[in-house]
C-alpha positions as CSV (number, residue, x, y, z in Angstrom):
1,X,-40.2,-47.9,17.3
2,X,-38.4,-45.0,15.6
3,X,-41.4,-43.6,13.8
4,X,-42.7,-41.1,16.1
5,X,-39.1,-39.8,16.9
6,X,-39.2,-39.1,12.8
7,X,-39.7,-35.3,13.2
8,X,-37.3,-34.9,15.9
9,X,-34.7,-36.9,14.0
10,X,-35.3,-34.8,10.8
11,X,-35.2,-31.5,13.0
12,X,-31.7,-32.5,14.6
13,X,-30.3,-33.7,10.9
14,X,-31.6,-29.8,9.7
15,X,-29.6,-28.1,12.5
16,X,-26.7,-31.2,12.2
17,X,-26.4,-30.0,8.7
18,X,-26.8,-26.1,8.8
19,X,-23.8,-26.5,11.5
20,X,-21.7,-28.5,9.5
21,X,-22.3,-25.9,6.5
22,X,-21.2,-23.2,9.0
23,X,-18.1,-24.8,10.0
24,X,-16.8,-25.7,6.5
25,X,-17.3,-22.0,5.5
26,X,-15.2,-21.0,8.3
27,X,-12.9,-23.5,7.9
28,X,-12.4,-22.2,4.0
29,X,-12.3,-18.6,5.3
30,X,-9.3,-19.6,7.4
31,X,-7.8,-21.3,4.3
32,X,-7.9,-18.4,2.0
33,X,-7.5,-15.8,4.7
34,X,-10.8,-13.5,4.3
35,X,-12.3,-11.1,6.0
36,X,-15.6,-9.3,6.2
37,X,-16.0,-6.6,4.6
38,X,-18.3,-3.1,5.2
39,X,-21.9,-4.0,3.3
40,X,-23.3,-1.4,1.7
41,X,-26.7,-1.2,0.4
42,X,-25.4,0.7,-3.1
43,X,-24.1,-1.2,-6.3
44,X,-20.5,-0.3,-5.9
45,X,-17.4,-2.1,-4.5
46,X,-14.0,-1.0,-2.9
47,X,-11.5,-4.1,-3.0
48,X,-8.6,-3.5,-0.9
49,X,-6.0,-6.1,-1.3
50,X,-8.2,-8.9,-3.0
51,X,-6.9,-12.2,-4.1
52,X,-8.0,-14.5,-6.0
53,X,-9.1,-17.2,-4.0
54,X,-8.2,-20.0,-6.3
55,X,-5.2,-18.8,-6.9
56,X,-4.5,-17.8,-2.7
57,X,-4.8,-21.9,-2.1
58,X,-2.7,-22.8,-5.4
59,X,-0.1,-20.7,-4.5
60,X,0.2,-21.2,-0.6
61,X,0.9,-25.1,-1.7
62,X,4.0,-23.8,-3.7
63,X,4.8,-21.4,-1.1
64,X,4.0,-18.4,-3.3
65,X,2.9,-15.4,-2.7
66,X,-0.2,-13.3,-4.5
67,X,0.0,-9.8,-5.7
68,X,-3.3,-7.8,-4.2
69,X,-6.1,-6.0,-6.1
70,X,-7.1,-2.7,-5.4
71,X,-9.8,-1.3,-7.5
72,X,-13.2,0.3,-6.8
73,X,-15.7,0.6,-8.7
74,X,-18.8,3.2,-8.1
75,X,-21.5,5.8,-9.5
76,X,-18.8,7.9,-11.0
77,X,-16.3,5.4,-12.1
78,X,-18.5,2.6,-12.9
79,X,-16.7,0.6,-15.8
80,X,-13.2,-0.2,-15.1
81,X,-12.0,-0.6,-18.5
82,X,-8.5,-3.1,-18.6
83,X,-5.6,-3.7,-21.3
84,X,-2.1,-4.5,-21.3
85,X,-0.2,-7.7,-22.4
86,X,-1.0,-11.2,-22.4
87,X,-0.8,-13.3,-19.6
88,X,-0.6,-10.0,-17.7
89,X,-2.8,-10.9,-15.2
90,X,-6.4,-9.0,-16.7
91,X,-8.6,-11.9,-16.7
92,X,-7.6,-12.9,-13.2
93,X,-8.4,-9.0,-12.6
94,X,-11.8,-9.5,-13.9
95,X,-12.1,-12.9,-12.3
96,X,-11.4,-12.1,-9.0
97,X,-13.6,-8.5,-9.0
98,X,-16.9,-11.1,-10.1
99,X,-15.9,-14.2,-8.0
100,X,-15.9,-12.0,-4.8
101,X,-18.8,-10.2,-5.0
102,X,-20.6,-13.8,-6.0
103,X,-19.0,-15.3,-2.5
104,X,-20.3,-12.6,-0.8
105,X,-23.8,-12.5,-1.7
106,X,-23.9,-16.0,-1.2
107,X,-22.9,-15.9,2.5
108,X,-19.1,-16.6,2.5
109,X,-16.2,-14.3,3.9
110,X,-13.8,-12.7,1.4
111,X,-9.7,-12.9,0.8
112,X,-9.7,-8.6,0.7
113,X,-8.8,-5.7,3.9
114,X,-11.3,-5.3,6.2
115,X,-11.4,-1.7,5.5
116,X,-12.5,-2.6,2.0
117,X,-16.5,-1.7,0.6
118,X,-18.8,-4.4,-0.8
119,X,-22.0,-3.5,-1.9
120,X,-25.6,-5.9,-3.9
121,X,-26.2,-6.5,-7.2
122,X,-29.6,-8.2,-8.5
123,X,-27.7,-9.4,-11.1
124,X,-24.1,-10.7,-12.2
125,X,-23.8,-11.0,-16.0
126,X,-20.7,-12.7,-17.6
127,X,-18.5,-13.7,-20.5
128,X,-15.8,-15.3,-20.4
129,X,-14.2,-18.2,-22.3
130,X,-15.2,-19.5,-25.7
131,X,-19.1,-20.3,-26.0
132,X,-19.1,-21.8,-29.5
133,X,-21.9,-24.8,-30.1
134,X,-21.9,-27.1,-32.9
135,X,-25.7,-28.3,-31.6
136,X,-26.6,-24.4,-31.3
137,X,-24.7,-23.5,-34.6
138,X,-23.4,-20.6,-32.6
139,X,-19.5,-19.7,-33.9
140,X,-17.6,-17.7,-31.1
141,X,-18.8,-14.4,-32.0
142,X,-22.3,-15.1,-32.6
143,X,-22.1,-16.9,-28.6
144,X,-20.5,-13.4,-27.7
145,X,-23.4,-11.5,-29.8
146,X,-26.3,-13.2,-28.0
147,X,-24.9,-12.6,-24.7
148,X,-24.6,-8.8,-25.5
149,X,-28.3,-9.1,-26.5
150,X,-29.3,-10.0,-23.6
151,X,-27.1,-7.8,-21.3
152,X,-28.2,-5.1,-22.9
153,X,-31.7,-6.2,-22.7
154,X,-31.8,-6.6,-19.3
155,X,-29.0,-4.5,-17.5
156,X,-30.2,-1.8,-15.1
157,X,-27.6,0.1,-12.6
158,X,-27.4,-2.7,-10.1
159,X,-26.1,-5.2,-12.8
160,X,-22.2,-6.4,-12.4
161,X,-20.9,-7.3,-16.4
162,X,-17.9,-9.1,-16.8
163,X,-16.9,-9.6,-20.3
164,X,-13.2,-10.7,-21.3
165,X,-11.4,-10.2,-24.3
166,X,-14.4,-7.4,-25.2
167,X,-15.0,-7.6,-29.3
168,X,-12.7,-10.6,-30.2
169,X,-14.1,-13.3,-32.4
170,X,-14.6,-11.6,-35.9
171,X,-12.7,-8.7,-38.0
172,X,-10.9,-5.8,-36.0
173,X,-12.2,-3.6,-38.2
174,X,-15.8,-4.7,-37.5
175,X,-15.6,-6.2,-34.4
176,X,-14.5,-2.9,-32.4
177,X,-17.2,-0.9,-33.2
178,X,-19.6,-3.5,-32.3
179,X,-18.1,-3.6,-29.1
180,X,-17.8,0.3,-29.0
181,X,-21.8,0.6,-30.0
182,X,-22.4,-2.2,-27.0
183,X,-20.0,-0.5,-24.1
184,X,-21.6,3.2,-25.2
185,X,-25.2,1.4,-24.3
186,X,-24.5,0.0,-21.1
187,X,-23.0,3.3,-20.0
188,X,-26.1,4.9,-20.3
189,X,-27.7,2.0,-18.8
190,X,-25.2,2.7,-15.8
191,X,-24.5,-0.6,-15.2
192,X,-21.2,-1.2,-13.0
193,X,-18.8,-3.6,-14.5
194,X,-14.7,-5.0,-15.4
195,X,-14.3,-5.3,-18.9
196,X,-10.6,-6.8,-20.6
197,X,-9.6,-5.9,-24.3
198,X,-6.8,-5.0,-26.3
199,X,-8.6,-2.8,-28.8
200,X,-7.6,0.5,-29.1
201,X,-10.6,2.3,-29.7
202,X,-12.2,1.2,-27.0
203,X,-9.1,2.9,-24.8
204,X,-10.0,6.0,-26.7
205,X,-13.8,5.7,-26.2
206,X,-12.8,5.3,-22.4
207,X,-10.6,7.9,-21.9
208,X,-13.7,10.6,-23.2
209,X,-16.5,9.2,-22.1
210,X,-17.9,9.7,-18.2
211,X,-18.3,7.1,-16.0
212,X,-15.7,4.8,-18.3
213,X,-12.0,4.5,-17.3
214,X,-9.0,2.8,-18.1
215,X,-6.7,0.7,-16.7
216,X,-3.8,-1.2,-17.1
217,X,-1.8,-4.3,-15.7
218,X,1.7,-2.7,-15.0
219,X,4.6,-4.3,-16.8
220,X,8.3,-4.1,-16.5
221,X,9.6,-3.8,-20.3
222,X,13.3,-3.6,-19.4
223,X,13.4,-7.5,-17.9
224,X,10.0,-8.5,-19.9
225,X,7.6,-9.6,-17.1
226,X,4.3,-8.7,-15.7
227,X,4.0,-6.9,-12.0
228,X,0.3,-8.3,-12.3
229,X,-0.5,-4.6,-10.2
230,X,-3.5,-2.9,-11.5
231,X,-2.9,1.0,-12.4
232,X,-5.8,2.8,-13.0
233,X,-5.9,6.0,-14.9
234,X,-4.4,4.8,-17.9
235,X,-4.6,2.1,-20.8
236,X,-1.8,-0.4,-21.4
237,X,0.0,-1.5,-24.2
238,X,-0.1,-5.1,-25.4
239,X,3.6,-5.2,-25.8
240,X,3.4,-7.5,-29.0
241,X,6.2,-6.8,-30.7
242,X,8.7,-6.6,-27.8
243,X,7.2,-9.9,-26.6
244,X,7.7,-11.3,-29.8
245,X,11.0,-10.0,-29.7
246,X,11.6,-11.9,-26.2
247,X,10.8,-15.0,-27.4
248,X,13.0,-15.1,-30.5
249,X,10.9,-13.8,-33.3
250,X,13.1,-13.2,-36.4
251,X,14.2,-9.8,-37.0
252,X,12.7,-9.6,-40.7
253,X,9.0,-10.9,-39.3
254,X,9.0,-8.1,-37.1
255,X,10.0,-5.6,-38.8
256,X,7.4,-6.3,-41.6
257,X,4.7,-6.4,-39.1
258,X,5.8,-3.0,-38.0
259,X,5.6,-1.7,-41.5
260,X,2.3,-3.1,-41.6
261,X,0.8,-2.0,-38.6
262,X,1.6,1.2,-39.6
263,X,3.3,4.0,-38.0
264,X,0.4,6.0,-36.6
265,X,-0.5,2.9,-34.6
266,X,3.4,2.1,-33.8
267,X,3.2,5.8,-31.9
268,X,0.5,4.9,-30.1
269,X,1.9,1.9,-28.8
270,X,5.5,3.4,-28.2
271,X,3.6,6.0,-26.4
272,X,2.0,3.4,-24.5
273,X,5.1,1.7,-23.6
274,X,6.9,4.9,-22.0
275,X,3.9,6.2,-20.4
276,X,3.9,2.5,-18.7
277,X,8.1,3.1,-17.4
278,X,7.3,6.6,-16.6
279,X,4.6,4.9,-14.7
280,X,6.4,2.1,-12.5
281,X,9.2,4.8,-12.3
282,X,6.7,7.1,-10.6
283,X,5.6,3.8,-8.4
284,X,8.8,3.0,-7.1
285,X,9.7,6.3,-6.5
286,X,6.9,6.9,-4.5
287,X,7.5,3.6,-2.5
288,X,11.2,5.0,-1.7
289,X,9.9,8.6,-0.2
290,X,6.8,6.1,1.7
291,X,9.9,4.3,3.1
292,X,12.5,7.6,3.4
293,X,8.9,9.6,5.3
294,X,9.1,6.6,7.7
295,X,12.4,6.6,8.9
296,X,12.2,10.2,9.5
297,X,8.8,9.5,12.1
298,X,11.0,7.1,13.6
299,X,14.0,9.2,13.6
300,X,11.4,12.0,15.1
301,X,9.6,9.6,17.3
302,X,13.0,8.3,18.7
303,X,14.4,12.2,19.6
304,X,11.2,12.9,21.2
305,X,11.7,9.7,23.5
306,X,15.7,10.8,24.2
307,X,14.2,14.5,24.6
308,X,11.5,13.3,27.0
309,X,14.4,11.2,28.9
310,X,16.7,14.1,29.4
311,X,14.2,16.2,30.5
312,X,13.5,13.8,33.5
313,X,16.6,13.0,34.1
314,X,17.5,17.0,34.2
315,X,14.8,16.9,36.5
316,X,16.2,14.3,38.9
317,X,20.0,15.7,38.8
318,X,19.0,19.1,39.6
319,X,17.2,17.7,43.0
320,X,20.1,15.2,43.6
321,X,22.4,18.3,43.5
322,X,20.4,20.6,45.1
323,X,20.3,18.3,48.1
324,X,24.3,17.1,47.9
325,X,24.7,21.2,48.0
326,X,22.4,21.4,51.4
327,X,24.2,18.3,52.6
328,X,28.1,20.5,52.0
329,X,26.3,24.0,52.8
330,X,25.3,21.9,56.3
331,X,28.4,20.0,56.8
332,X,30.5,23.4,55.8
333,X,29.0,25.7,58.5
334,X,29.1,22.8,61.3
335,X,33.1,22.8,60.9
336,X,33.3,27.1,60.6
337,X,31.1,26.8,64.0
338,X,33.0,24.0,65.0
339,X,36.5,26.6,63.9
340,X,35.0,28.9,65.8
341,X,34.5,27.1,68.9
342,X,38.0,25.9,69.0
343,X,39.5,29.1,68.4
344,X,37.5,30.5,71.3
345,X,38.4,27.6,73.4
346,X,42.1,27.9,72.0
347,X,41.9,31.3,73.3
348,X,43.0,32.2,69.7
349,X,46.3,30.8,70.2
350,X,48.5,31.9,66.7
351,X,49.2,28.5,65.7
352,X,46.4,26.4,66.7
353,X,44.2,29.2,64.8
354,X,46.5,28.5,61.8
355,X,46.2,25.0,61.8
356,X,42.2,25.0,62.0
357,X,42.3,27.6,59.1
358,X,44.2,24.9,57.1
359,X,42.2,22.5,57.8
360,X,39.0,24.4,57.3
361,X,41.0,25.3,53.7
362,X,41.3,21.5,52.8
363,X,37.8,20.1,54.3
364,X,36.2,23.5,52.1
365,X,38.6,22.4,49.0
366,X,37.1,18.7,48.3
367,X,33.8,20.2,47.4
368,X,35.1,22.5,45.3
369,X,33.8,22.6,41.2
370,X,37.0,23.1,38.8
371,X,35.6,24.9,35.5
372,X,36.7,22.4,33.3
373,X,38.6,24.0,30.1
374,X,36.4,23.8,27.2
375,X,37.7,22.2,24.0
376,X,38.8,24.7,20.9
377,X,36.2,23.9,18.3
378,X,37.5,23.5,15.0
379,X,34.6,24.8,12.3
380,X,34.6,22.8,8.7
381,X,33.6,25.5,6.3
382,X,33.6,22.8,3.5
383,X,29.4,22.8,1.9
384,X,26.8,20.6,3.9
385,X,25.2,17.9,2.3
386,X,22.1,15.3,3.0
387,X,23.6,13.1,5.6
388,X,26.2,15.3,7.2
389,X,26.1,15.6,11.1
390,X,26.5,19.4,12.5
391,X,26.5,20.7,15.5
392,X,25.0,24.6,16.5
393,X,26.9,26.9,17.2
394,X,27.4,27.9,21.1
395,X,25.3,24.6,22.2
396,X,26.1,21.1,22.5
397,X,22.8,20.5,20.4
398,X,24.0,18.2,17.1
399,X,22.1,16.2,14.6
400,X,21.7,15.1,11.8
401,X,20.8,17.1,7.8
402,X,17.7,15.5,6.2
403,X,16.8,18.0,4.1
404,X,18.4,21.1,2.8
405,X,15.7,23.9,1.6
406,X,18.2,27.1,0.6
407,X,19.3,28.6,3.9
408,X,17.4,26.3,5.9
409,X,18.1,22.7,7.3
410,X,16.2,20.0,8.4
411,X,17.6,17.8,11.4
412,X,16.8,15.3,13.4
C-alpha cells in the first residue's frame, strides 16, 4: 500500500531533513551569538570581535566572559606572525582565525561584528598538536617536516596556513632556520596565514620582510597574567624567566640560566618586556582619553540641548511680555482717559483733581520695574586649573575649564 507513495515519502524526509539542518544551525548561531559577516570574493579576512566558539559556550556555562579578536589579515599583511608567553592565549588566536573561516565556508554564521570582512580560500592547511606515529615511524618533527612538504608543495595565494608552535620539535639552532627557509617560501608563494612561535629569529625575519608581521598576546608583567588581547605591530616576549620566577623557581636556577642564555639575548628579551608595559601603558591611556573625548560630546551635546531650551524659552518670554506690556500700556491710558473725564466732569475741582492724580500715581506705580542692585563681584586672581568653574567677565555666561592651551581655555 505504501509503495507508490515511496517517492513522495523520500521527497518529504529530503526537505524534513534540510529544515531540521536549518533550524539547528540557527539554533547554534543563537547559542554562540554570530553574525553574518560582509563576503568577499578575495583571500583576506577582517575579524572584528571574534570568539572562539568553543570557548563562547564553555565560558557562558561559568558565567564568563571572552576577550574578542581583532586581526585582519590581507594582500599586504598576509602572515600574522604571533609570540608571547605560554598559555597566553596564541593558539586559541590561531584557532579561532581557522575555525571561523572553516564555519563559514561551510554555511554557518560566525561569533564576530557584523561590520567584520570574510573572504574564500580553496584551501585551509594546518598544524597543530603533536603528529608523531609509531606505525608511520614519524617522530614529531619529521610529522611537522612532511606537512611543510606538502604546504609548500601545494600553497598558492588563496591557501589559509595555520601552523602552531612554528620550528619546535628538534634543535633551536637547527630547527629555526628550517622554519625560517619554510616561512621565506610561502611568502613568496603569498599564501595568507597565523603562525605561533617563540623563536626569535623568526620575529627578526618578520619584522624585515614585506607582507610578514608580528604580533604579540599582551601581558601584564607587574601582576603576572595574560590580557589574552592581540597587539599587532610588535613581537612578544615569552616571559620565561619572570614566569619562572612567579612560580617559585629558586634564585640560583635562574640566575644560571641567565648566565647561560647570554646577555645579548637577555637584552632582547628585557627589551621585549618594556616595549610590552610601554605598550599596555599606551593602551590604557588611550582607553582613558576614548572615555575623557566622550564626556566632553556629552558635556557638548548636553549645552547645546540647554542652549536650544533657552533660546525658546527667550522666545516665549519676550512675547509673554510684550503682550503683559500692551495689556498695562491698554489698561494705563483707559484710567488717564478715564482721569481725564472725571476732571472734566469734576470741573477740575482742586481736590478731586488731586486725589485722581494720586490715584493715577499708585494704579501707574504696581507696574513699575525696580532695577534690581547688582551684586559686587569678587574676582579670584589665584591660577586656573582643569576643573575650575569661571565665569566671563561682564556676562552671566559660566562654565566649566576642560582644557587649558596657553592663553586660551576650553569650556563647556
Amino acid at each position: 500500500e505504501l509503495r507508490p507513495y515511496t517517492p513522495i515519502l523520500l521527497s518529504y524526509h529530503g526537505f524534513l531533513t534540510k529544515l531540521d539542518f536549518v533550524r539547528a544551525k540557527a539554533l547554534f548561531a543563537i547559542d554562540i551569538q554570530a553574525n553574518m559577516p560582509v563576503l568577499l570574493k578575495e583571500a583576506k579576512t577582517k575579524l572584528i570581535n571574534a570568539k572562539h566558539p568553543l570557548l563562547l559556550l564553555s565560558f557562558a556555562a561559568e558565567k564568563k566572559t571572552v576577550v574578542p579578536l581583532n586581526i585582519h589579515i590581507n594582500e599586504n599583511l598576509r602572515i600574522v606572525l604571533v609570540s608571547g608567553p605560554n598559555a597566553g592565549g596564541k593558539s586559541v588566536c590561531m584557532k579561532t582565525v581557522g575555525l571561523l573561516q572553516m564555519m563559514l565556508q561551510t554555511g554557518l554564521l560566525v561569533p564576530v561584528d557584523e561590520a567584520s570582512e570574510m573572504g574564500i580560500f580553496d584551501q585551509i592547511f594546518a598544524d597543530i598538536g603533536d603528529d608523531q606515529s609509531i606505525e608511520s615511524d614519524l617522530s614529531t618533527y619529521s610529522a611537522h617536516l612532511t606537512k611543510m612538504r606538502y604546504f609548500v608543495e601545494h600553497a598558492s595565494p588563496k591557501t589559509l596556513v595555520l601552523i602552531d608552535e612554528f620550528g619546535t620539535g628538534t634543535d633551536p639552532q637547527f630547527g629555526g632556520p628550517m622554519a625560517e627557509a619554510v616561512l621565506e617560501v610561502l611568502n613568496k608563494k603569498k599564501v595568507r596565514g597565523v603562525i605561533t612561535t617563540h623563536y626569535s629569529n623568526l620575529k627578526l625575519f618578520a619584522g624585515d620582510t614585506d607582507g610578514l608581521e608580528n604580533a604579540s598576546m599582551l601581558f601584564d608583567n607587574s601582576k603576572m597574567k595574560p590580557l589574552y588581547v592581540l597587539d599587532i605591530g610588535k613581537p612578544g616576549s615569552s616571559y620565561a624567566f619572570e614566569i619562572a620566577q612567579n612560580i617559585g623557581l629558586q634564585k640560583e636556577v635562574l640566575e644560571l640560566a641567565k648566565q647561560k642564555t647570554g646577555t645579548n639575548q637577555n637584552s632582547i628579551d628585557s627589551l621585549l618586556v618594556d616595549l610590552e608595559k610601554e605598550k599596555r601603558q599606551i593602551h590604557e591611556t588611550k582607553i582613558n582619553l576614548s572615555n575623557q573625548q566622550n564626556k566632553v560630546k556629552n558635556l557638548v551635546a548636553e549645552n547645546e540641548k540647554l542652549k536650544l531650551f533657552l533660546e525658546e524659552n527667550k522666545k516665549v518670554l519676550i512675547k509673554e511680555a510684550k503682550l503683559e506690556a500692551q495689556n498695562i500700556i491698554r489698561d494705563a491710558n483707559k484710567l488717564v482717559e478715564n482721569t481725564i473725564a472725571e476732571i472734566k466732569e469734576k470741573q477740575a475741582d482742586k481736590v478731586v483733581t488731586k486725589e485722581l492724580r494720586q490715584n493715577l500715581q499708585k494704579s501707574l506705580a504696581k507696574n513699575e520695574v525696580k532695577e534690581e542692585k547688582k551684586p559686587v563681584l569678587k574676582f579670584d586672581d589665584s591660577a586656573i586649573a582643569v576643573g575650575d568653574w569661571v565665569q566671563l567677565v561682564n556676562t552671566e555666561t559660566s562654565g566649566q575649564v576642560l582644557e587649558i592651551n596657553r592663553d586660551n581655555l576650553v569650556l563647556a
